[in-house]
VEXNU-817358 format. One record per residue (C-alpha): x, y, z; residue in one letter. Coordinates in pm, 1 decimal. Example, Ala and Ser with C-alpha at 12.3 -4.5 7.8 and 13.67 -1.06 7.14 Angstrom:
px/py/pz/res
1230.0/-450.0/780.0/a
1367.0/-106.0/714.0/s
This chain:
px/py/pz/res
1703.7/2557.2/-1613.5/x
1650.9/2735.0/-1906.6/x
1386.7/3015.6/-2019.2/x
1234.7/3242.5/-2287.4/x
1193.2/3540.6/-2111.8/x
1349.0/3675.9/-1799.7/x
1293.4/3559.8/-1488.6/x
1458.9/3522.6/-1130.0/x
1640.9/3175.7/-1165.6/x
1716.4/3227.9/-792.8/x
1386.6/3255.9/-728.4/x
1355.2/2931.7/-929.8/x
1655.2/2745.6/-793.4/x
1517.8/2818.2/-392.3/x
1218.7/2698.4/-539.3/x
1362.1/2383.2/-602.9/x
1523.8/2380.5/-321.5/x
1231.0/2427.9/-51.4/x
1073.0/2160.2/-237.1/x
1346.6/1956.4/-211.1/x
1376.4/1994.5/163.2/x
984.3/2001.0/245.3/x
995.3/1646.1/47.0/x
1336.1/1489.9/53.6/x
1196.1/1158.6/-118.8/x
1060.1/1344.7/-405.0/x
1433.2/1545.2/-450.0/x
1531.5/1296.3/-731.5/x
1310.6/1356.9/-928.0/x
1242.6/1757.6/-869.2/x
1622.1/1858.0/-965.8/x
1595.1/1574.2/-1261.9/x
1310.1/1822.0/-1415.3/x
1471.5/2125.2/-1658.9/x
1223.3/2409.3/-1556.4/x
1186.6/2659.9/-1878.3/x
1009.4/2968.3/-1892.3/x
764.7/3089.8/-2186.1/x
505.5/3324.6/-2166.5/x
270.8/3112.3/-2375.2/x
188.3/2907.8/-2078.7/x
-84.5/2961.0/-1889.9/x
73.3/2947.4/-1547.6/x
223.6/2589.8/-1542.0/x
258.4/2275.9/-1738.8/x
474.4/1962.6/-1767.6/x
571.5/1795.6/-2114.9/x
672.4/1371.2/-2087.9/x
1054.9/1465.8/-2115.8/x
985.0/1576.4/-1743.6/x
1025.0/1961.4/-1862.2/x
817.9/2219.4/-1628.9/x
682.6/2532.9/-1823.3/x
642.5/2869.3/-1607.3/x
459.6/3219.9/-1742.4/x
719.6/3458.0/-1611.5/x
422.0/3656.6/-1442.9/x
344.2/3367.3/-1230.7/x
728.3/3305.5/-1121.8/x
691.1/3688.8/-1032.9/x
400.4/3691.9/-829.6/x
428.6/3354.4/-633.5/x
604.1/3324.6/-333.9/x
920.8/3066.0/-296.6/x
736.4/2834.1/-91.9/x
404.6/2846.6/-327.5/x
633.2/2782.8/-628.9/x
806.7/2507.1/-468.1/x
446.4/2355.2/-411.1/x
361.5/2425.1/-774.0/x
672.9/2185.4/-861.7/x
581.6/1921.9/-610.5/x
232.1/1879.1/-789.4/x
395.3/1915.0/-1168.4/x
680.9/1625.2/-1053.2/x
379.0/1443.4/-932.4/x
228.0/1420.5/-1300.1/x
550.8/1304.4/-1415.0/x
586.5/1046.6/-1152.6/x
266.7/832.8/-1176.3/x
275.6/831.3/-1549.9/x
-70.2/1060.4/-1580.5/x
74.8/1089.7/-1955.9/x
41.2/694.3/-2046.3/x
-225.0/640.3/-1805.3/x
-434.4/883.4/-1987.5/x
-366.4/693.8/-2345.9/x
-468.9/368.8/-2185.6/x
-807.4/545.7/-2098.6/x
-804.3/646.4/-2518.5/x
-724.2/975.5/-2436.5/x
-418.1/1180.9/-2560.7/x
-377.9/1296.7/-2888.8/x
-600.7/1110.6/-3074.4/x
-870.8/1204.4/-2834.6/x
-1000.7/1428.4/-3132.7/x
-1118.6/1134.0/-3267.4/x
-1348.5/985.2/-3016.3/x
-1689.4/1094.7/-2914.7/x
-1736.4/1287.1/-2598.5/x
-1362.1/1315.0/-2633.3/x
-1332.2/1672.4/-2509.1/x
-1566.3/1641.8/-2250.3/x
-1335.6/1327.7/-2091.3/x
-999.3/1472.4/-2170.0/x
-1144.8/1756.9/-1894.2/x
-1269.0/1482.0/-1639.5/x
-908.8/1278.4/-1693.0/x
-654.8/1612.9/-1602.6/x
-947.8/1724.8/-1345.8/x
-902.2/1338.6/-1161.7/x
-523.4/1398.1/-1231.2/x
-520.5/1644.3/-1039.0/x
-716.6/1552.9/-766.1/x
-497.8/1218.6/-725.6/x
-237.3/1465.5/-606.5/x
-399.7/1693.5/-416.6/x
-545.7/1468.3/-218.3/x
-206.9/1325.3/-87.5/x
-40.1/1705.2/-106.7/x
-355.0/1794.7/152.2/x
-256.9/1539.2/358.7/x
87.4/1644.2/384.3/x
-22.1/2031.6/519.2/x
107.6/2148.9/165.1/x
-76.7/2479.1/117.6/x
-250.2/2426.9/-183.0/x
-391.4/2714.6/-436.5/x
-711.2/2894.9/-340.7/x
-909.0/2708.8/-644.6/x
-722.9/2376.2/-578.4/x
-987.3/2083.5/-632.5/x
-970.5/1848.0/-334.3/x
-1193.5/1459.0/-346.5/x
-1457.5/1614.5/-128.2/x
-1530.0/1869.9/-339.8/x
-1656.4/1668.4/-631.4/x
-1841.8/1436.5/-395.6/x
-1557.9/1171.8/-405.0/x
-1385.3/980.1/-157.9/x
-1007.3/1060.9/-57.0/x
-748.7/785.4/-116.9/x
-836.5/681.9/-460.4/x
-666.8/645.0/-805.2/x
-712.7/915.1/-1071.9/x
-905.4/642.0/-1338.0/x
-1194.7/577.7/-1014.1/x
-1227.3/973.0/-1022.3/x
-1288.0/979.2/-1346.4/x
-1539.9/772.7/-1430.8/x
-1732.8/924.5/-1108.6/x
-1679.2/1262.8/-1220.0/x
-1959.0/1409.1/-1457.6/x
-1847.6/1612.9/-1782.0/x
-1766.2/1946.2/-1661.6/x
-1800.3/1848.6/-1312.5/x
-1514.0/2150.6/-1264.4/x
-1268.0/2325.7/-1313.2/x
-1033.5/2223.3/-1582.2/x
-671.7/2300.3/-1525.5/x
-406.8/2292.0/-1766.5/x
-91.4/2087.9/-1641.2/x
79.9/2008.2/-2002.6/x
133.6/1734.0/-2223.7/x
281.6/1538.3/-1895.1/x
-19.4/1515.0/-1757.5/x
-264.3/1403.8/-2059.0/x
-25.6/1333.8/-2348.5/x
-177.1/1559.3/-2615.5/x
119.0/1840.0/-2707.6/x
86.5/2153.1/-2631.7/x
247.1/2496.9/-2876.3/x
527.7/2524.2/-2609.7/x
638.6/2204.8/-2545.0/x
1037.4/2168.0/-2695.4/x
1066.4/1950.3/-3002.1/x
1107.7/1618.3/-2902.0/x
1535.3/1619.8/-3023.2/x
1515.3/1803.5/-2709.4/x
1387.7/1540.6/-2471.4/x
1567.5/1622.3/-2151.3/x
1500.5/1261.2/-1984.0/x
1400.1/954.8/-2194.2/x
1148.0/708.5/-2172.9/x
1411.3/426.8/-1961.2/x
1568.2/734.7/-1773.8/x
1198.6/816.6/-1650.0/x
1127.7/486.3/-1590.6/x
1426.8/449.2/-1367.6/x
1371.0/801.5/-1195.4/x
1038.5/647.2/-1099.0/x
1196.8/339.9/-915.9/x
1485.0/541.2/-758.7/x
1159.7/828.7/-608.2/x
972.5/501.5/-494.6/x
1268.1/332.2/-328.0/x
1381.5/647.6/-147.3/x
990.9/680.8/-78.2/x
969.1/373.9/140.1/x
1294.2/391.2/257.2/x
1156.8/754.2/383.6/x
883.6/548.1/543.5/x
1070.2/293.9/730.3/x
1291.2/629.8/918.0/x
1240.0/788.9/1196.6/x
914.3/1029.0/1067.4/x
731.2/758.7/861.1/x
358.4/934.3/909.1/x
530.1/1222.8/711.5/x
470.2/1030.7/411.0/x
151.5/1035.5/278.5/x
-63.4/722.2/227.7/x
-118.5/752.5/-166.3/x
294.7/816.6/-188.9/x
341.1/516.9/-16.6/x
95.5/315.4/-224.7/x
264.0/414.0/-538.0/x
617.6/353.8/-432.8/x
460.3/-18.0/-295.0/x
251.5/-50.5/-658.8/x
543.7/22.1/-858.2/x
859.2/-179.0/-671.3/x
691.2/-462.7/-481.1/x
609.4/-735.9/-713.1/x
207.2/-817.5/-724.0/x
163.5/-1151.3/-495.3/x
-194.1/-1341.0/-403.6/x
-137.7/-1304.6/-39.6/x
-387.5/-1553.4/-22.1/x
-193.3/-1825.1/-165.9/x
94.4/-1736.1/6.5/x
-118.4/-1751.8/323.4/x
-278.8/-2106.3/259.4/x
86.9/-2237.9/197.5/x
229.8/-2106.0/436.2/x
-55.4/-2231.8/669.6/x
-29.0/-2558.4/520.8/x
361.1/-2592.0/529.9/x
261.3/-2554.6/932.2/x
27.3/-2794.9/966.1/x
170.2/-3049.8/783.4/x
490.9/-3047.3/933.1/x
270.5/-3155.5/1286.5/x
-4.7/-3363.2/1091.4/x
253.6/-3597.2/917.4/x
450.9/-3659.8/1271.4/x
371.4/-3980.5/1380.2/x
433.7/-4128.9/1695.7/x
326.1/-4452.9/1938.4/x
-16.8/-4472.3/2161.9/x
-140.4/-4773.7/2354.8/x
-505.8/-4618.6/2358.6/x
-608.4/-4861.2/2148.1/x
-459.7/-5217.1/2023.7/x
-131.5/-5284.7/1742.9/x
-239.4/-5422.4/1424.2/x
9.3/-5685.7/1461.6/x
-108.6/-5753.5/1823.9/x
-163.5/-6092.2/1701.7/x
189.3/-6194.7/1621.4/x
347.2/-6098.9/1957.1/x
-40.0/-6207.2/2192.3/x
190.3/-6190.8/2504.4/x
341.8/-5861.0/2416.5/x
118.2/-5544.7/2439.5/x
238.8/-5309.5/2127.7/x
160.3/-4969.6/2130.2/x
-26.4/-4840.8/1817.7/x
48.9/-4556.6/1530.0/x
-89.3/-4256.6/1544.9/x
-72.4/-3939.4/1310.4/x
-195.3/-3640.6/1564.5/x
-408.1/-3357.6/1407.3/x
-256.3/-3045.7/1470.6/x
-370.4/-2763.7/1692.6/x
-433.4/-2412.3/1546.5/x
-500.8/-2085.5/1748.1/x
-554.2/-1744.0/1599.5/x
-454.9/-1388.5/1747.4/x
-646.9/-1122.4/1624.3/x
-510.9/-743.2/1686.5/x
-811.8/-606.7/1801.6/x
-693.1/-238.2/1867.8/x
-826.0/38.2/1784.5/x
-577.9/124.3/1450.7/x
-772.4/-259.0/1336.6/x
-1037.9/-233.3/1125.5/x
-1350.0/-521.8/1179.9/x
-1456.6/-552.5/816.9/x
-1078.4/-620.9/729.4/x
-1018.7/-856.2/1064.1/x
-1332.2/-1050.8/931.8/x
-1237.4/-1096.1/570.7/x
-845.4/-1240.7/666.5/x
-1016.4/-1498.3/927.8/x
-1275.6/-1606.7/660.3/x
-944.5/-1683.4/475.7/x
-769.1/-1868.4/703.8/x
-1079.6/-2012.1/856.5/x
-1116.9/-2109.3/500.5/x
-777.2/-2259.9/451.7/x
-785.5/-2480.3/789.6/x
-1136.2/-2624.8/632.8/x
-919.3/-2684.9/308.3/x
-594.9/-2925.2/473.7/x
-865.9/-3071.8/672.3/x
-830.9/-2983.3/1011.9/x
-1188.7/-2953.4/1235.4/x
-1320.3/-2626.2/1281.5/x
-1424.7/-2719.0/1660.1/x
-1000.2/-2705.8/1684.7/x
-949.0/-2373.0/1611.7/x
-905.5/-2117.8/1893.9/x
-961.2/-1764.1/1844.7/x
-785.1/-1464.7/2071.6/x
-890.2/-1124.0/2093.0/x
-575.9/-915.1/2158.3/x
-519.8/-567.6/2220.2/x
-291.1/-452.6/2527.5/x
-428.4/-801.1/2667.0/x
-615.9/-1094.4/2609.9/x
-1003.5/-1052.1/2643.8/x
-1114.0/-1346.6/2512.4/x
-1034.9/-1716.4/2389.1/x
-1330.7/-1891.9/2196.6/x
-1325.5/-2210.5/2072.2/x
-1537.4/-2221.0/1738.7/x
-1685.3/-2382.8/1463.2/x
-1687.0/-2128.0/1225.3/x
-1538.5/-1784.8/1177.1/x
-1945.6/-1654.0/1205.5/x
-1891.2/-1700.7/1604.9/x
-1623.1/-1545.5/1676.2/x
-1712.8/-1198.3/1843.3/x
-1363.3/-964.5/1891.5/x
-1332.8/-766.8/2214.0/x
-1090.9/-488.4/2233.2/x
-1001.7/-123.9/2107.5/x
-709.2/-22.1/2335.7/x
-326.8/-66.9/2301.5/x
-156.8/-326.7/2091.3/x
83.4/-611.6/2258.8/x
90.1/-919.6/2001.9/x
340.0/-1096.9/2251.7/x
63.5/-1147.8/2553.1/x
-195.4/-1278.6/2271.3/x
131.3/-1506.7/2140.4/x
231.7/-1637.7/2524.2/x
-159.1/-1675.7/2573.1/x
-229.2/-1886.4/2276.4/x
60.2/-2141.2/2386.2/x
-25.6/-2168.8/2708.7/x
-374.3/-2328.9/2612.3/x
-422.3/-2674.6/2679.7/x
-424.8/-2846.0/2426.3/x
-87.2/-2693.1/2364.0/x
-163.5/-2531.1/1994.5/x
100.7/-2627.1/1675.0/x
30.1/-2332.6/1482.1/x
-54.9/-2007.9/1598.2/x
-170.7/-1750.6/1321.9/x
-108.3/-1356.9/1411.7/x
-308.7/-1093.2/1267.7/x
-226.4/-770.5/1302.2/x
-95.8/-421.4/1171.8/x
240.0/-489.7/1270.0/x
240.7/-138.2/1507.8/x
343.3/-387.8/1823.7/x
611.1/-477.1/2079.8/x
767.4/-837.4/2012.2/x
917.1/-1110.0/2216.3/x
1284.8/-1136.0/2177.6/x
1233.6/-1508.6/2045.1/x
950.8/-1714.0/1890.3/x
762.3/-1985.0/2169.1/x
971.3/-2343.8/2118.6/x
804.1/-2620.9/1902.6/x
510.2/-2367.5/1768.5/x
478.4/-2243.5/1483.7/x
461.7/-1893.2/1403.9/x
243.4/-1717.0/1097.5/x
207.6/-1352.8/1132.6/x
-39.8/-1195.1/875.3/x
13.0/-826.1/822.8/x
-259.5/-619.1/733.8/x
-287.4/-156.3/671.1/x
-17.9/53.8/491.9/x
357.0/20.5/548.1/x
338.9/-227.1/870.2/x
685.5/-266.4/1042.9/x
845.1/-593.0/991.6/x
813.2/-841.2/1233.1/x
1110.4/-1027.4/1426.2/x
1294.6/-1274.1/1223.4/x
1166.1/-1611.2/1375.3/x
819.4/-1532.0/1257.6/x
669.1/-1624.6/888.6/x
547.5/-1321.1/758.1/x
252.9/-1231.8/497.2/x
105.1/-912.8/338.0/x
-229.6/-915.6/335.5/x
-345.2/-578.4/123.0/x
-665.0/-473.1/-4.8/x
-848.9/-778.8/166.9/x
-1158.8/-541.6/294.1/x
């Protein structure tokens, strides 16, 4: 903590420190920042070496708990990278030299800041009186600073400051850069070790604390970027084929080599076609358009390996079963439901159908009671689907579905 002018630095430091215990995933990366005073500022702004600028007057006439907010939304900047994602949009400091530059360079910090806001709003963080929120611009909530801004107009609002840290072009108080505090790999590793303690914040005993655009970043920025739909089709496949390529003996119909032994009745070879039910969570935390896009998938997928669509069963599951339909095509299936969420009746349903089904695909948001062990000789594919699902029991195959709606 350093400054140009004097100021309470325990004013400062319980700054810090509310922030710190009002966000405790976010406390890396709020006491890596050097906080530095300078009455050149206008109110606050954040340079790429994760340096936070204060006007003394403002440190004066905010309250700890307002100033504490003030650094959650600067450490926010830092954290998702506004700087370089501003660049990649051409902005930054050669924005000067692009037509309607100005104009955009307003719209990017403006969308900046409503990225955070949003998600600070949804954590009951009191937020300043001319704090610009999605709904005020006519936007929806939950979306990435670059969809903002290209559905912002020019001068659509207000246009706050926020520093260099925020849209890369330098600003007259920003420290020579001999003085970075916190380098480019030191961010870059601050980042991971925020995201980490982010989603280990969410599997604890307060998940919902954490809010949804948090937990997409940590997700975006550790988890590595998988199809879920090819991991779905194999691991579909991998359970149909381990039934389909069983063979075993029938004496429905006649041995090819009946004719060697004609006093001898030889039972025949048969490859049996594998049975495949579906459980769809039909509660009401489900959403329809997203149940209907994963079972065009997998509907999809069973067409692919080549099992008949008249095989398929389809459960609608909440607290209970309400119905079993046997269909030909995802277009007929019609999901009853809305209350509680119990994936282990639709599971003990769908193997007590006759025929007896090989593969039985879950679908669900993962917010469920399980059975202590997986149904013998079926196969087990639980698709999860929403934000931050819980993990299923180990004796399950488990796949991510995101952003399928």
């Amino acid at each position: 903590m350093s400054s140009r002018s004097p100021v309470d630095r325990q004013k400062l430091a319980a700054a810090r420190l509310w922030a710190a215990n009002r966000f405790p995933y976010l406390a890396s990366a709020l006491f890596a920042c050097r906080i530095v005073t300078d009455p050149r500022v206008r109110g606050v702004a954040t340079d790429e070496s994760w340096r936070v600028y204060l006007a003394p007057a403002l440190v004066e006439d905010l309250r700890v708990d307002d100033l504490g907010a003030v650094l959650v939304h600067h450490v926010g900047h830092l954290l998702r990278d506004h700087a370089a994602r501003a660049r990649a949009l051409g902005l930054g400091a050669a924005a000067g030299e692009l037509a309607g530059s100005r104009a955009a360079f307003g719209r990017w910090v403006l969308a900046a800041d409503i990225e955070i806001n949003d998600d600070l709003a949804a954590a009951e963080l009191p937020l300043a009186a001319d704090a610009v929120l999605p709904g005020h611009v006519g936007c929806e909530p939950g979306r990435l600073a670059e969809e903002y801004f290209h559905q912002l107009p020019d001068g659509g609002g207000p246009c706050p400051e926020c520093g260099s840290g925020a849209h890369a072009e330098p600003r007259p108080w920003d420290l020579p850069g001999a003085a970075t505090d916190v380098s480019r790999d030191g961010a870059r590793l601050l980042r991971c070790q925020v995201a980490a303690d982010v989603l280990r914040h969410c599997r604890g005993p307060q998940p919902g604390r954490v809010p949804a655009g948090w937990q997409r970043w940590a997700r975006d920025l550790l988890e590595p970027k998988v199809d879920w739909r090819r991991v779905l089709a194999a691991e579909v496949r991998r359970g149909i084929h381990s039934v389909a390529g069983a063979v075993d003996y029938t004496y429905r119909r006649p041995s090819r080599r009946a004719r060697a032994l004609p006093r001898v009745v030889l039972p025949a070879l048969w490859r049996p076609l594998p049975e495949v039910a579906i459980v769809c969570d039909t509660s009401g935390s489900m959403s329809e358009d997203l149940l209907a896009e994963v079972l065009s998938e997998v509907d999809g997928i069973l067409r692919g390996v080549g099992v008949r669509r008249h095989q398929v069963s389809v459960l609608s599951c909440d607290a209970a079963v309400h119905a079993v339909e046997r269909v030909a095509s995802v277009r007929q299936v019609c999901l009853l439901g809305g209350g509680g969420t119990n994936m282990g009746a639709g599971i003990d349903a769908a193997v007590g159908l006759r025929p007896r089904p090989d593969l039985v695909v879950v679908l669900t948001d993962g917010f469920t009671p399980w059975p202590a062990d997986g149904p013998d000789r079926v196969v087990v594919v639980v698709g999860l689907v929403g934000a931050a699902p819980p993990q299923p029991p180990a004796w399950a195959t488990v796949v991510r579905i995101e952003d399928a709606a």
